[in-house]
C-alpha positions as CSV (number, residue, x, y, z in Angstrom):
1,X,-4.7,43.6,49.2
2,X,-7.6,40.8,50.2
3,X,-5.1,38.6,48.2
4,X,-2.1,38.8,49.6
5,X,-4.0,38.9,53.4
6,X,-5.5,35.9,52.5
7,X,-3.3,34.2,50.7
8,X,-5.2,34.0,47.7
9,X,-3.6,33.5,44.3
10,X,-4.0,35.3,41.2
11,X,-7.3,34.2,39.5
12,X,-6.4,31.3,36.5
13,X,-8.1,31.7,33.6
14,X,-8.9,28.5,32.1
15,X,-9.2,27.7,28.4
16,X,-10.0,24.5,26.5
17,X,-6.0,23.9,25.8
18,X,-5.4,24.5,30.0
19,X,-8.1,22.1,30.6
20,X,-7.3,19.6,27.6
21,X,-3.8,19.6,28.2
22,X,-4.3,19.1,32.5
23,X,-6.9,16.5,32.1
24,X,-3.6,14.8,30.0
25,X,-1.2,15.4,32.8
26,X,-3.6,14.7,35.5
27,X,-4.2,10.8,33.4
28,X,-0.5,10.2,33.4
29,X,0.1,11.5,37.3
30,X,-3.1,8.6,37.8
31,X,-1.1,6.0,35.9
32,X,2.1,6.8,38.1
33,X,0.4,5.9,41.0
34,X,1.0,2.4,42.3
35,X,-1.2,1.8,45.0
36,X,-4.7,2.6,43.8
37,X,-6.7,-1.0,44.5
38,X,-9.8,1.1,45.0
39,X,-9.4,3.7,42.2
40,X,-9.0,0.1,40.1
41,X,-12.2,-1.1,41.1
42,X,-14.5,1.3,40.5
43,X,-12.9,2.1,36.9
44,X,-14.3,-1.7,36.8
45,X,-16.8,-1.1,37.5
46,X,-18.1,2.5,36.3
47,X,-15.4,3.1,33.8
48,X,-17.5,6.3,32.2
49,X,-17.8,7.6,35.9
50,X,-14.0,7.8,36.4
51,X,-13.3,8.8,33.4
52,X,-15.6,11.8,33.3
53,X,-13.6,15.1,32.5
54,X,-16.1,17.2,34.4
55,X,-15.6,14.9,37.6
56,X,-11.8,14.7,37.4
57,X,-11.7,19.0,36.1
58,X,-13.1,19.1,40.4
59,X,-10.1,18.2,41.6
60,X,-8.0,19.7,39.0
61,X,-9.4,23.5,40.0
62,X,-8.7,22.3,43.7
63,X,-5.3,21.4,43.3
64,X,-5.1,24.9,40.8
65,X,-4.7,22.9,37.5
66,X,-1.5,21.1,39.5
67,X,-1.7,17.7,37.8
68,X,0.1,15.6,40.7
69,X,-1.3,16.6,44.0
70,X,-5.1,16.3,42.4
71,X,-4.2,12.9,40.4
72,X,-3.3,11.8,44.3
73,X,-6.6,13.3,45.5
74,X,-8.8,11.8,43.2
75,X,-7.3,8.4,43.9
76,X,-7.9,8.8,47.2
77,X,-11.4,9.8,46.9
78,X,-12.2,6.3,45.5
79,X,-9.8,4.5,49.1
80,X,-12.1,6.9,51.3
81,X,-15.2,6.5,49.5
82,X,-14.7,2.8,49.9
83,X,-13.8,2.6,53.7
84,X,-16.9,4.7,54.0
85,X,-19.1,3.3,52.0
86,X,-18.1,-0.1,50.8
87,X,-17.2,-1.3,47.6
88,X,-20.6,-1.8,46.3
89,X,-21.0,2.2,46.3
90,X,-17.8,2.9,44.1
């Protein structure tokens, strides 16, 4: 099938406990995660903007609701944003 060729997984269906319950996971992975100086800053700064369940469900459905690897994405999004942009722009 155009799955399997492509190495495409089954479709998730995602309900308010899925969501509610990896936003949770996804918050504790964050916390686990000791070297996060730019993540730090810009919850300083904008708390409401890294705290925003619609920004941090992005990188949930990229990581398929896999709590870890998008807890590790989204802290680096704040390192690369900064070495790209500067601090000011976290």
């Amino acid at each position: 099938s155009y799955s399997d060729i492509h190495g495409i997984s089954g479709e998730l269906h995602e309900t308010p406990l899925l969501i509610a319950q990896s936003l949770a996971l996804m918050e504790q992975e964050i916390n686990r995660i000791q070297t996060k100086d730019a993540y730090n800053l810009a919850e300083s700064i904008k708390p409401e903007y890294v705290h925003d369940p619609a920004f941090r469900l992005k990188f949930l459905r990229g990581e398929h609701f896999s709590a870890r690897p998008a807890a590790q994405k989204f802290v680096n999004h704040f390192e690369m944003k900064r070495q790209l942009f500067g601090a000011s722009k976290l």
